[in-house]
N, CA, C and O atoms as a GROMACS GRO file, in nm:
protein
  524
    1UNK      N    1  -1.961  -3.699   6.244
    1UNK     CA    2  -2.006  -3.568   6.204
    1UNK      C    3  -1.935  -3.527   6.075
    1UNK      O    4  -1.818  -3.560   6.056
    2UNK      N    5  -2.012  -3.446   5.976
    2UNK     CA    6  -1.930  -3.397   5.864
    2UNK      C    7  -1.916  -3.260   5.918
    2UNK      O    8  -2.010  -3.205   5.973
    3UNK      N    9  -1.777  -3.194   5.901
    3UNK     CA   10  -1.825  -3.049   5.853
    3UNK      C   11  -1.767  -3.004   5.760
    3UNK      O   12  -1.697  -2.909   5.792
    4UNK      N   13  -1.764  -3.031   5.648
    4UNK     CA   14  -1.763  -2.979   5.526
    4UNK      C   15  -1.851  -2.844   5.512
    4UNK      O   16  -1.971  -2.836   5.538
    5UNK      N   17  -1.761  -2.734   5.463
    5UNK     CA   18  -1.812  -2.606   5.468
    5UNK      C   19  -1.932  -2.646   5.316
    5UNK      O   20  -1.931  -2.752   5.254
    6UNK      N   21  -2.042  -2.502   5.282
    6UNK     CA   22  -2.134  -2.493   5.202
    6UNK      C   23  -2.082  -2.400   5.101
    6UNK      O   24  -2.144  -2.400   4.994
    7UNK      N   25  -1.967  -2.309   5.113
    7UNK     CA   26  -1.859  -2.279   5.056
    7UNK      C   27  -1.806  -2.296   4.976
    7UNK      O   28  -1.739  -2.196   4.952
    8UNK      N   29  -1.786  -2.389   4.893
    8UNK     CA   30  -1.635  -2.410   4.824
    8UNK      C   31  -1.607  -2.336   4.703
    8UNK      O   32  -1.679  -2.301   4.609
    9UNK      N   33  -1.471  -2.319   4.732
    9UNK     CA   34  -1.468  -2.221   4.570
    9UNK      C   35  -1.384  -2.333   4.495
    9UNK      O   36  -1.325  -2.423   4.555
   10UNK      N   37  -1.385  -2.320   4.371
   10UNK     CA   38  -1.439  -2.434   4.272
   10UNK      C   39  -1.298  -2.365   4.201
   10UNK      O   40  -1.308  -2.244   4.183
   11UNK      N   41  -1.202  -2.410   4.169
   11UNK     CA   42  -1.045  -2.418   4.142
   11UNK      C   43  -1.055  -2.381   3.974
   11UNK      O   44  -0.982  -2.298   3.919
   12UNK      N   45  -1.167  -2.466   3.903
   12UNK     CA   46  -1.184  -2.434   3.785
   12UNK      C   47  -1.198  -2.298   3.748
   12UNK      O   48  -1.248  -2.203   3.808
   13UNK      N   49  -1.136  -2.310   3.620
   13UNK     CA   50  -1.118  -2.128   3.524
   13UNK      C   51  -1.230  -2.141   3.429
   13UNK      O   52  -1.243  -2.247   3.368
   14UNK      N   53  -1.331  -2.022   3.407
   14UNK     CA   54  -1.437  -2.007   3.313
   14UNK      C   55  -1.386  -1.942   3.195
   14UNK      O   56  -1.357  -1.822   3.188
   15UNK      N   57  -1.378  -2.013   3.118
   15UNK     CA   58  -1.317  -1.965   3.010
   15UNK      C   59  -1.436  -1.921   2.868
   15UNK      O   60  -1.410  -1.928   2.748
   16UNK      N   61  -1.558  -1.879   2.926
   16UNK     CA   62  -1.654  -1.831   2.844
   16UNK      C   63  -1.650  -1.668   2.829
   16UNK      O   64  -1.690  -1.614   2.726
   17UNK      N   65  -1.610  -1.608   2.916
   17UNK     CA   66  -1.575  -1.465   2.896
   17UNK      C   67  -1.459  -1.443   2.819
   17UNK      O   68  -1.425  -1.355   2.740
   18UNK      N   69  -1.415  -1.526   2.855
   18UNK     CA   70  -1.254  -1.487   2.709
   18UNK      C   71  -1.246  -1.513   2.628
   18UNK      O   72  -1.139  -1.494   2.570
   19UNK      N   73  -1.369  -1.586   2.555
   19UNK     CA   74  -1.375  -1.661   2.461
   19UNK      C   75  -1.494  -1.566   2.381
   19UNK      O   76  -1.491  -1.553   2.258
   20UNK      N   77  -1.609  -1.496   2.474
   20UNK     CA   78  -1.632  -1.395   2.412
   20UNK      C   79  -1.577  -1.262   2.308
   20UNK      O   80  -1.601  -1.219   2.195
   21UNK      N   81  -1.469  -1.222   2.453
   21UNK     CA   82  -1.369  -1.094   2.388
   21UNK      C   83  -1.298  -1.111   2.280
   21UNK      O   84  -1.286  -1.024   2.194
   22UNK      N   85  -1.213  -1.287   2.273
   22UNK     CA   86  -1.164  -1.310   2.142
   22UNK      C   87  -1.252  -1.306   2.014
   22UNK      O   88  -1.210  -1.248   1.914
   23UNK      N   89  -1.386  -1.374   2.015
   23UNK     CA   90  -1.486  -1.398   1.924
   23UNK      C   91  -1.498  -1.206   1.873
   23UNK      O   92  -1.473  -1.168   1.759
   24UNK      N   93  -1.528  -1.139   1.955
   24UNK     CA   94  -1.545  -1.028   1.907
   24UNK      C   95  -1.405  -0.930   1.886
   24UNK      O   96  -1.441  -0.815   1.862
   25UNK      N   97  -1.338  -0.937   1.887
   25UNK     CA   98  -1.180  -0.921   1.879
   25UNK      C   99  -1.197  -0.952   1.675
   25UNK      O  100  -1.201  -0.884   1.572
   26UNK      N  101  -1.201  -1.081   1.713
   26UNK     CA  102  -1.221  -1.167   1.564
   26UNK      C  103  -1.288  -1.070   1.441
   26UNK      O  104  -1.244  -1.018   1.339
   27UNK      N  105  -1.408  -1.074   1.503
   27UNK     CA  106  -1.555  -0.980   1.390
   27UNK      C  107  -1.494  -0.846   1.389
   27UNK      O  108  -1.522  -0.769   1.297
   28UNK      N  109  -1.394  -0.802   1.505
   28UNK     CA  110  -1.416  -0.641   1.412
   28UNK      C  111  -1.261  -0.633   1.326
   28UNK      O  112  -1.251  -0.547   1.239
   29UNK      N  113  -1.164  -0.707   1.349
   29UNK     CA  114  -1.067  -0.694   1.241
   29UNK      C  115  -1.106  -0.743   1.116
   29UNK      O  116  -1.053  -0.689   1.018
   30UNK      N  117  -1.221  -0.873   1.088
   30UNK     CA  118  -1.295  -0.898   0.959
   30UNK      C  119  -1.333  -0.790   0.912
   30UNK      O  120  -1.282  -0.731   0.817
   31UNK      N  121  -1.455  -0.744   0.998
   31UNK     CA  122  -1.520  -0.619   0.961
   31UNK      C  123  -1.413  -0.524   0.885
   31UNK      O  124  -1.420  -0.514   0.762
   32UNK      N  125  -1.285  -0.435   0.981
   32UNK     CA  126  -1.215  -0.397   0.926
   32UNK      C  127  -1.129  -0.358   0.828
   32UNK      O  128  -1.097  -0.249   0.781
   33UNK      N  129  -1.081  -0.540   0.797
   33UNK     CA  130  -1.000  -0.544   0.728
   33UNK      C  131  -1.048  -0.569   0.596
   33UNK      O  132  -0.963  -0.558   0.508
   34UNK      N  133  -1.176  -0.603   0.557
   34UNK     CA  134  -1.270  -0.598   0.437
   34UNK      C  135  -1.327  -0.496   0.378
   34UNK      O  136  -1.372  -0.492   0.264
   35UNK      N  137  -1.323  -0.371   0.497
   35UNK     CA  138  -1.363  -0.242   0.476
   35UNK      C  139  -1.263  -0.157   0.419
   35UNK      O  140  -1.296  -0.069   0.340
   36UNK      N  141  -1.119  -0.180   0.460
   36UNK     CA  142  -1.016  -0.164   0.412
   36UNK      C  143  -0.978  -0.166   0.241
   36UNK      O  144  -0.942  -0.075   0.166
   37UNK      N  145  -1.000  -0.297   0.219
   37UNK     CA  146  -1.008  -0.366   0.090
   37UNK      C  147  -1.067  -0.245  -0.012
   37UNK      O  148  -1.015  -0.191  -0.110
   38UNK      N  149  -1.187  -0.226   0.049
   38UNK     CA  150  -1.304  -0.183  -0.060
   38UNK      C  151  -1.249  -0.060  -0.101
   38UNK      O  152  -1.267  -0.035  -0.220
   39UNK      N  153  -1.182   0.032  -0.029
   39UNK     CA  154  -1.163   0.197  -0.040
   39UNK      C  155  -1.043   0.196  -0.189
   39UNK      O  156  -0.923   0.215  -0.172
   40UNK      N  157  -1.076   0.182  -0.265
   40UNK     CA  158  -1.027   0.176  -0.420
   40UNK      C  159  -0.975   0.334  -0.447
   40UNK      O  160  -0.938   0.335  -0.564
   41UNK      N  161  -0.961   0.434  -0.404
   41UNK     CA  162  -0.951   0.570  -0.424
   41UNK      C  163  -0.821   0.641  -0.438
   41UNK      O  164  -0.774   0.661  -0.326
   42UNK      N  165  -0.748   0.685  -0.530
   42UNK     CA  166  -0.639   0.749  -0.547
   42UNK      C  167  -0.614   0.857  -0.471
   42UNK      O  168  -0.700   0.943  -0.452
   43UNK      N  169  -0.521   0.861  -0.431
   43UNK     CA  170  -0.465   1.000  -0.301
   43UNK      C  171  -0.383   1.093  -0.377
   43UNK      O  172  -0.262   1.071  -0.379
   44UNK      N  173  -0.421   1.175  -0.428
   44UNK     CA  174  -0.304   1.248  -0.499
   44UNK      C  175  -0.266   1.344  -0.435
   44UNK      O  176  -0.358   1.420  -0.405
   45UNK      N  177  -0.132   1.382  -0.387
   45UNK     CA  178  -0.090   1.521  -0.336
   45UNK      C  179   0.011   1.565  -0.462
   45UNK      O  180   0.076   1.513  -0.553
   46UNK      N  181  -0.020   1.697  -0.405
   46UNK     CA  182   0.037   1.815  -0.457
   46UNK      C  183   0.163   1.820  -0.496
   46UNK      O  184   0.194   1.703  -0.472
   47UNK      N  185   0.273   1.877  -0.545
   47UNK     CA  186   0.364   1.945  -0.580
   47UNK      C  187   0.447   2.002  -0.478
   47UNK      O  188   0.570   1.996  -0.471
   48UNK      N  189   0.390   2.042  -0.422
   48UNK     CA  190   0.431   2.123  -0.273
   48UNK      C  191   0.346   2.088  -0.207
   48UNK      O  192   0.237   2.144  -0.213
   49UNK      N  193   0.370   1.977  -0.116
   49UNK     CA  194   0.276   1.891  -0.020
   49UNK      C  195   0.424   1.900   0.124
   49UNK      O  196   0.547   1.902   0.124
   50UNK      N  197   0.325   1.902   0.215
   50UNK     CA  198   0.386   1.882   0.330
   50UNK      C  199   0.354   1.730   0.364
   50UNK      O  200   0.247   1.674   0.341
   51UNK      N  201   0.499   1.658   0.439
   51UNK     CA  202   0.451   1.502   0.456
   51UNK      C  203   0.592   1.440   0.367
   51UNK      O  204   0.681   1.504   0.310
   52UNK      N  205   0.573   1.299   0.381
   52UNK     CA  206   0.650   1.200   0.356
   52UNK      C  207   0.634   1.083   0.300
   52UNK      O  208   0.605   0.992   0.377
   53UNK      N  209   0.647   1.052   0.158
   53UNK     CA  210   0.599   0.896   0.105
   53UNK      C  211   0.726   0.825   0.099
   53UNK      O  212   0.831   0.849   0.040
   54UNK      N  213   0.682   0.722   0.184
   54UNK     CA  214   0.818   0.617   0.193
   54UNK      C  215   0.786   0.458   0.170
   54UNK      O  216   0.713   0.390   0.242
   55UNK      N  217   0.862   0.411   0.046
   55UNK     CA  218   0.829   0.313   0.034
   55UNK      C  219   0.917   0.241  -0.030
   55UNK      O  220   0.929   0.257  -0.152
   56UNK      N  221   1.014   0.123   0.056
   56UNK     CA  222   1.098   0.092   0.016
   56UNK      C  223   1.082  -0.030  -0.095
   56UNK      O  224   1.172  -0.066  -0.171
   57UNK      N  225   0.957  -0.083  -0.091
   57UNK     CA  226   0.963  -0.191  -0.224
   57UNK      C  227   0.874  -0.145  -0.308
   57UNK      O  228   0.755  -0.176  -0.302
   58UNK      N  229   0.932  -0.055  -0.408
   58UNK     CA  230   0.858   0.008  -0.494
   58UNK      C  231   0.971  -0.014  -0.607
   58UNK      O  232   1.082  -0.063  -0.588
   59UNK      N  233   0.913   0.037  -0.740
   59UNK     CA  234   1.019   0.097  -0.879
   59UNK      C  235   0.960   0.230  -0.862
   59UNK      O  236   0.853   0.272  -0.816
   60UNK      N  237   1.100   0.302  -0.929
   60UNK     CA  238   1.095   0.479  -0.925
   60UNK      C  239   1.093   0.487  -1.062
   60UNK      O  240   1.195   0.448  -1.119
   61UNK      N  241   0.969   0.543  -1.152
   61UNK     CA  242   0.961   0.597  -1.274
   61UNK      C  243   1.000   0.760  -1.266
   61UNK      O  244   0.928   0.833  -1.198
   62UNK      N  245   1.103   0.808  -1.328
   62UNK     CA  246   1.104   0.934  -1.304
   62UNK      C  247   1.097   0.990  -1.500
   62UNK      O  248   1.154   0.939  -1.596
   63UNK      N  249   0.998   1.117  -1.493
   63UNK     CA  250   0.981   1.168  -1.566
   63UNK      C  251   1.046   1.278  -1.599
   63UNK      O  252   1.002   1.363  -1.521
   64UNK      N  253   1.149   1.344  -1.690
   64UNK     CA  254   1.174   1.488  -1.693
   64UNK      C  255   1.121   1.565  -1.830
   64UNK      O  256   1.081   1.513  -1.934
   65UNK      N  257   1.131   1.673  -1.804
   65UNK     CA  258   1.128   1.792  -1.917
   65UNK      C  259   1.171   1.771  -2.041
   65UNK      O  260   1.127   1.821  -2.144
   66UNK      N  261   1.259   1.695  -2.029
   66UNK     CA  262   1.340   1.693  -2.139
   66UNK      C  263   1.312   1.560  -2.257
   66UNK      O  264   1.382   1.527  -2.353
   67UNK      N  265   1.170   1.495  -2.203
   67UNK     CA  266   1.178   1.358  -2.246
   67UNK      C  267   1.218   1.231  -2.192
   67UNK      O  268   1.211   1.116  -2.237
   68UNK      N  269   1.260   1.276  -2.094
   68UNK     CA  270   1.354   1.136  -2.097
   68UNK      C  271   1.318   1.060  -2.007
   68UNK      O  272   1.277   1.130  -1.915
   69UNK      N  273   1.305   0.898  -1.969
   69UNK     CA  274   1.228   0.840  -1.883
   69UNK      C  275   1.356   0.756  -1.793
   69UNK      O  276   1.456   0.707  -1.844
   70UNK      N  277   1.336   0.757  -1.711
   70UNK     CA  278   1.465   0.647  -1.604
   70UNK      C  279   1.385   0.570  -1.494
   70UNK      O  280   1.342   0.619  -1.390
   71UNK      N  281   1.371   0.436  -1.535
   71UNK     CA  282   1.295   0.337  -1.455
   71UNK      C  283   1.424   0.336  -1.327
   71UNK      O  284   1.537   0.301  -1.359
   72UNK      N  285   1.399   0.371  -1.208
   72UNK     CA  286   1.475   0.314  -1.099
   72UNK      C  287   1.604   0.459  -1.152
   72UNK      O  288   1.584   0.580  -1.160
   73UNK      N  289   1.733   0.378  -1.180
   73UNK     CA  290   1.854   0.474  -1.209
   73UNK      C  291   1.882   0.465  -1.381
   73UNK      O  292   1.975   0.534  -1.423
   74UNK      N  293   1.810   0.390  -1.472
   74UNK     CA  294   1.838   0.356  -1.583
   74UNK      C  295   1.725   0.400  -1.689
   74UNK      O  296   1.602   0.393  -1.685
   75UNK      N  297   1.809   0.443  -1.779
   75UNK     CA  298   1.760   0.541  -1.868
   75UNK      C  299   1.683   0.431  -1.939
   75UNK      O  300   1.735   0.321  -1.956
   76UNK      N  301   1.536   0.463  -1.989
   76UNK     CA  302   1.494   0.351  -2.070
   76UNK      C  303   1.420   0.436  -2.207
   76UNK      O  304   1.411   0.558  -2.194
   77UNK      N  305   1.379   0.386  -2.309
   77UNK     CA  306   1.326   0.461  -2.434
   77UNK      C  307   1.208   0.428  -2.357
   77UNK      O  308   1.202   0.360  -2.255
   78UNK      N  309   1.102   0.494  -2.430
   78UNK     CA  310   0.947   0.485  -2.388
   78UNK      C  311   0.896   0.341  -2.474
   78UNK      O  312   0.833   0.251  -2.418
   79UNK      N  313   0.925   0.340  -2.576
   79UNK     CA  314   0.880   0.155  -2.629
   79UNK      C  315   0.902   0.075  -2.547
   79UNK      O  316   0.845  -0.033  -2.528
   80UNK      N  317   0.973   0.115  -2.500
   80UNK     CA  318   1.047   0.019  -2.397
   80UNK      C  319   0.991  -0.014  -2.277
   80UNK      O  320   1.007  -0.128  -2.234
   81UNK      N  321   0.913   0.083  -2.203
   81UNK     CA  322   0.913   0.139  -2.049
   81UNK      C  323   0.804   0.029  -2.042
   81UNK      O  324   0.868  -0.035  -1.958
   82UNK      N  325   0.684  -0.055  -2.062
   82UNK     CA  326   0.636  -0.129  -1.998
   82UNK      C  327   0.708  -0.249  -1.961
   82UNK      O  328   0.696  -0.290  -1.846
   83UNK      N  329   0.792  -0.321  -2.057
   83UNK     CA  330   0.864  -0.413  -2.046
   83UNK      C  331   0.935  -0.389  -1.934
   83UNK      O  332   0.937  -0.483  -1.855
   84UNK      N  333   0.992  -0.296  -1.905
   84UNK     CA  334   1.117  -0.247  -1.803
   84UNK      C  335   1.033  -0.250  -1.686
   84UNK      O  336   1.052  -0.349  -1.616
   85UNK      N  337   0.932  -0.158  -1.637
   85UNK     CA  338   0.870  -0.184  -1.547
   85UNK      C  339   0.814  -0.319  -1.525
   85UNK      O  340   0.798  -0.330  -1.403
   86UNK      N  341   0.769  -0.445  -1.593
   86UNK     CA  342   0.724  -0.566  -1.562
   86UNK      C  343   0.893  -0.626  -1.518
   86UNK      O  344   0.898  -0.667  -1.402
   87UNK      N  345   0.982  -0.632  -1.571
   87UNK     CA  346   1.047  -0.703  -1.506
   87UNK      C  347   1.092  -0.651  -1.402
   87UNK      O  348   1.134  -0.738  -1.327
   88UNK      N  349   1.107  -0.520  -1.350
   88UNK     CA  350   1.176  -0.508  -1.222
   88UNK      C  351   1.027  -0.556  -1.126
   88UNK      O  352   1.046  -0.636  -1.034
   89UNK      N  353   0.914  -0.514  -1.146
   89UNK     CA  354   0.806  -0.582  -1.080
   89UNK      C  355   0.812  -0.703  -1.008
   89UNK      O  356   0.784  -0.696  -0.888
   90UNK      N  357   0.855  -0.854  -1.071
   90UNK     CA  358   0.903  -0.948  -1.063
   90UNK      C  359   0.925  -0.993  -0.910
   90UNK      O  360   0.891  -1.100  -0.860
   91UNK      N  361   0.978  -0.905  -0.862
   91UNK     CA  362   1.051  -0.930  -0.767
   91UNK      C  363   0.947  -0.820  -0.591
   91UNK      O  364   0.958  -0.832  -0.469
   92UNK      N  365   0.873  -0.739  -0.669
   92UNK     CA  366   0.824  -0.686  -0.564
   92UNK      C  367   0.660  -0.757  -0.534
   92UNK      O  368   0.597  -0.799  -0.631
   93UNK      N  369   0.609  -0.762  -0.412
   93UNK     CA  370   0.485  -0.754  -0.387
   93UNK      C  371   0.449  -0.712  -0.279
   93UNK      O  372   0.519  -0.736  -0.180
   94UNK      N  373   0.290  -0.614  -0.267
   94UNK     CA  374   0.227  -0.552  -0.414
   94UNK      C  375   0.340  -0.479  -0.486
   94UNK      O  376   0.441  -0.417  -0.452
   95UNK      N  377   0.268  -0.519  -0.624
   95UNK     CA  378   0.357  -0.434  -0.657
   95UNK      C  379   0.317  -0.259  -0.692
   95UNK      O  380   0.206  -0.216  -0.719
   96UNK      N  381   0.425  -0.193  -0.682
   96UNK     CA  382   0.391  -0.034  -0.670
   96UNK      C  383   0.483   0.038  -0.782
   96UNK      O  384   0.570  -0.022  -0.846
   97UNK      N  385   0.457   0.150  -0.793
   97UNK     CA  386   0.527   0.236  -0.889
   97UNK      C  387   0.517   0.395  -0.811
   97UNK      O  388   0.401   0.430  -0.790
   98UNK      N  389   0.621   0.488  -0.768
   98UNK     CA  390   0.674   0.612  -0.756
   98UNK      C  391   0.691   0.652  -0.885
   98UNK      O  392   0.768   0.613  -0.973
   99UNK      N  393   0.609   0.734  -0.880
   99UNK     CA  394   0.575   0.817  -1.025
   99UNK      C  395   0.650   0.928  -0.965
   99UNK      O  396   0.591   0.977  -0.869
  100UNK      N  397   0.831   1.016  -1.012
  100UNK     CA  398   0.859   1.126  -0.972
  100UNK      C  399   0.850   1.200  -1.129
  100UNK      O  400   0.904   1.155  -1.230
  101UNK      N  401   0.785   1.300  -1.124
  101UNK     CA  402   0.786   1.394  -1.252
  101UNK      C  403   0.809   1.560  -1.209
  101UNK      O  404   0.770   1.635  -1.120
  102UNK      N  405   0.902   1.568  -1.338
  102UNK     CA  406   0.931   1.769  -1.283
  102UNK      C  407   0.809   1.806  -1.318
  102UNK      O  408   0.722   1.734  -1.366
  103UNK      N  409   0.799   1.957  -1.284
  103UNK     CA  410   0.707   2.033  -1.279
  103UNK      C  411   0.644   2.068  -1.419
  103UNK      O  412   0.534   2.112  -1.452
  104UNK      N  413   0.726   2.040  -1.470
  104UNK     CA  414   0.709   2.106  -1.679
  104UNK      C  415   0.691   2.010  -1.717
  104UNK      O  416   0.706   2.024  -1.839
  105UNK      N  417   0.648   1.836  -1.684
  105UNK     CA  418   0.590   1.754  -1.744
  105UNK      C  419   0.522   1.756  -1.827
  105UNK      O  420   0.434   1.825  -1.776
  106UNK      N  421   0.467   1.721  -1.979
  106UNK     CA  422   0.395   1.738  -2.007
  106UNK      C  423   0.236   1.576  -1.961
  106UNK      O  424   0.254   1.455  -1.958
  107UNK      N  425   0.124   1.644  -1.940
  107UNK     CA  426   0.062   1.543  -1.893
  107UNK      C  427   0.006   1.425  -1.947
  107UNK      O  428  -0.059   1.344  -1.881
  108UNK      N  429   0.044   1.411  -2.122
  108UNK     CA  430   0.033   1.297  -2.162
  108UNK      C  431   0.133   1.138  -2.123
  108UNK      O  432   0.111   1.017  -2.131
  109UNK      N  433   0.286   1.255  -2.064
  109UNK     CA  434   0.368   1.155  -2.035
  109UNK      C  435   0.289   1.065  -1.915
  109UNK      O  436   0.274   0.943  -1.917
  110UNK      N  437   0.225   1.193  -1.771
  110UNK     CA  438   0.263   1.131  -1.648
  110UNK      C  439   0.103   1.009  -1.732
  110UNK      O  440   0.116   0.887  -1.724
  111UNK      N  441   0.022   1.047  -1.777
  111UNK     CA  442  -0.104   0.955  -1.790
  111UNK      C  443  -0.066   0.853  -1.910
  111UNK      O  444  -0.157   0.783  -1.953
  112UNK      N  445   0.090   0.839  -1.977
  112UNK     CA  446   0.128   0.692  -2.012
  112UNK      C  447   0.164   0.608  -1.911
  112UNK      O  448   0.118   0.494  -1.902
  113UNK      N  449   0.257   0.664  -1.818
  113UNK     CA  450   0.273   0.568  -1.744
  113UNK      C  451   0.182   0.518  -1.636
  113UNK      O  452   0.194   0.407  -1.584
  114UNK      N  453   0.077   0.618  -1.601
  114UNK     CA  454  -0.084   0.583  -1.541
  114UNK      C  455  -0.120   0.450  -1.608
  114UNK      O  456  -0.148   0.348  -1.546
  115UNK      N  457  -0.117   0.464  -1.766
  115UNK     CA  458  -0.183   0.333  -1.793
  115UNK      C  459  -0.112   0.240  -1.802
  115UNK      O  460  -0.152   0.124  -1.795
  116UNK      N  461   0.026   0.281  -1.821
  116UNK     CA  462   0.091   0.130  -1.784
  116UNK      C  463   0.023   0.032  -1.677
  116UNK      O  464  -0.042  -0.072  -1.666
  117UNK      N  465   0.103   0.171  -1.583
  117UNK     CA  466   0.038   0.069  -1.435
  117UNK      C  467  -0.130   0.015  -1.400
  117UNK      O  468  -0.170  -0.064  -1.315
  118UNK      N  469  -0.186   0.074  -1.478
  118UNK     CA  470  -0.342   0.067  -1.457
  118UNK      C  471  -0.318  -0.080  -1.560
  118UNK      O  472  -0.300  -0.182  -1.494
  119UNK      N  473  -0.317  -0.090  -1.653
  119UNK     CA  474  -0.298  -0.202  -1.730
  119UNK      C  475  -0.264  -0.343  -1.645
  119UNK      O  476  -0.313  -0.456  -1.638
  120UNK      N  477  -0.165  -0.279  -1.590
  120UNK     CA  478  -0.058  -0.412  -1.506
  120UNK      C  479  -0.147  -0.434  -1.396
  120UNK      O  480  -0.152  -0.556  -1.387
  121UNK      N  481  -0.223  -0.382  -1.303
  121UNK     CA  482  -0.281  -0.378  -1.183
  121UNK      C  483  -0.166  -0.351  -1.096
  121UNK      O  484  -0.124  -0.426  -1.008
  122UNK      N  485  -0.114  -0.219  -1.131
  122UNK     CA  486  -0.037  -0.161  -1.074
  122UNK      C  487  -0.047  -0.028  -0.944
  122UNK      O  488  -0.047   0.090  -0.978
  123UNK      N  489  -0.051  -0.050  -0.861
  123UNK     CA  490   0.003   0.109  -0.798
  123UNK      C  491   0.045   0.198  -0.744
  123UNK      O  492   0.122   0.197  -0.647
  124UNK      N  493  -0.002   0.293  -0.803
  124UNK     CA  494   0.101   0.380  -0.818
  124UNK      C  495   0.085   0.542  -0.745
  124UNK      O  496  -0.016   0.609  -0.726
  125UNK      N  497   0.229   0.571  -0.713
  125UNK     CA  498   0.205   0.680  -0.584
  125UNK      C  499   0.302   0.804  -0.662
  125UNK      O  500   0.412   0.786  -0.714
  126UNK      N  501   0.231   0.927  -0.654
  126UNK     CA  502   0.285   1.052  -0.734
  126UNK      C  503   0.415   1.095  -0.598
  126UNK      O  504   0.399   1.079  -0.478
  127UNK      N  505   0.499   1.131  -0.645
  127UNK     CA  506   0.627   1.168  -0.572
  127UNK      C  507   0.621   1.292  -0.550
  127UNK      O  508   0.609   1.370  -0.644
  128UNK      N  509   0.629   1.335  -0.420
  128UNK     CA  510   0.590   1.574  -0.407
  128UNK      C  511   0.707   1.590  -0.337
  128UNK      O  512   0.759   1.520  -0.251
  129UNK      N  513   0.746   1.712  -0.398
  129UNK     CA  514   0.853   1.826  -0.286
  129UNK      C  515   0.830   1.795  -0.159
  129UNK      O  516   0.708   1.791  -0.144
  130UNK      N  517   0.899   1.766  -0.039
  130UNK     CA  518   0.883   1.808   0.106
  130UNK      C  519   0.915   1.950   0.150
  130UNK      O  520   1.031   1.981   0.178
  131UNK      N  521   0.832   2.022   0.156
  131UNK     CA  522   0.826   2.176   0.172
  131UNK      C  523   0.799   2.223   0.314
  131UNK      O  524   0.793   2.344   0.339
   0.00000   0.00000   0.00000
């Protein structure tokens, strides 16, 4: 006599459902992360912005009133300032630029160093009061 039950559960793992969720897992970080890419758009805040820009591999262009330009902590002439910004660049990627300027800027300065960085394929993030 046999009696082998009509039963059996079958020890094997189906691994077609998980292989679904990954596959689509897959398509929407593509999707995502290409959608990401595309948004090309400058964020500019304010002067008196509430919030926090933090970014530790950056160069700090700071602009004052008075003329005077200081890549990072070092005073640089303006003939000068693209050169200065490409080499500290060097060393960062992406690379970025913290644009800090006082309030009495005049706005030909902050839109030289705009085109620096626009030149370089640079960018670049305006520095605001935390208020």
């Amino acid at each position: 006599m046999n009696f082998k039950g009509r039963n059996k559960i079958s020890p094997d793992f189906n691994m077609s459902s998980m292989t679904d969720i990954v596959f689509l897992l897959l398509i929407f970080f593509m999707i995502a992360s290409t959608l990401s890419q595309q948004l090309n758009t400058i964020k500019i805040e304010l002067p008196d912005a509430k919030g926090k820009t933090e970014n530790r591999k950056s160069v700090s262009v700071s602009l004052l009133s008075n003329n005077l330009i200081y890549v990072d902590d070092k005073l640089v002439d303006r003939k000068y300032l693209e050169k200065e910004i490409l080499k500290k660049m060097e060393k960062i990627q992406p690379p970025s630029i913290i644009l800090r300027a006082e309030k009495s800027v005049q706005i030909d300065n902050v839109v030289y160093v705009m085109n620096i960085a626009n030149q370089n394929s640079i960018k670049v993030v305006l520095a605001v009061d935390n208020k």
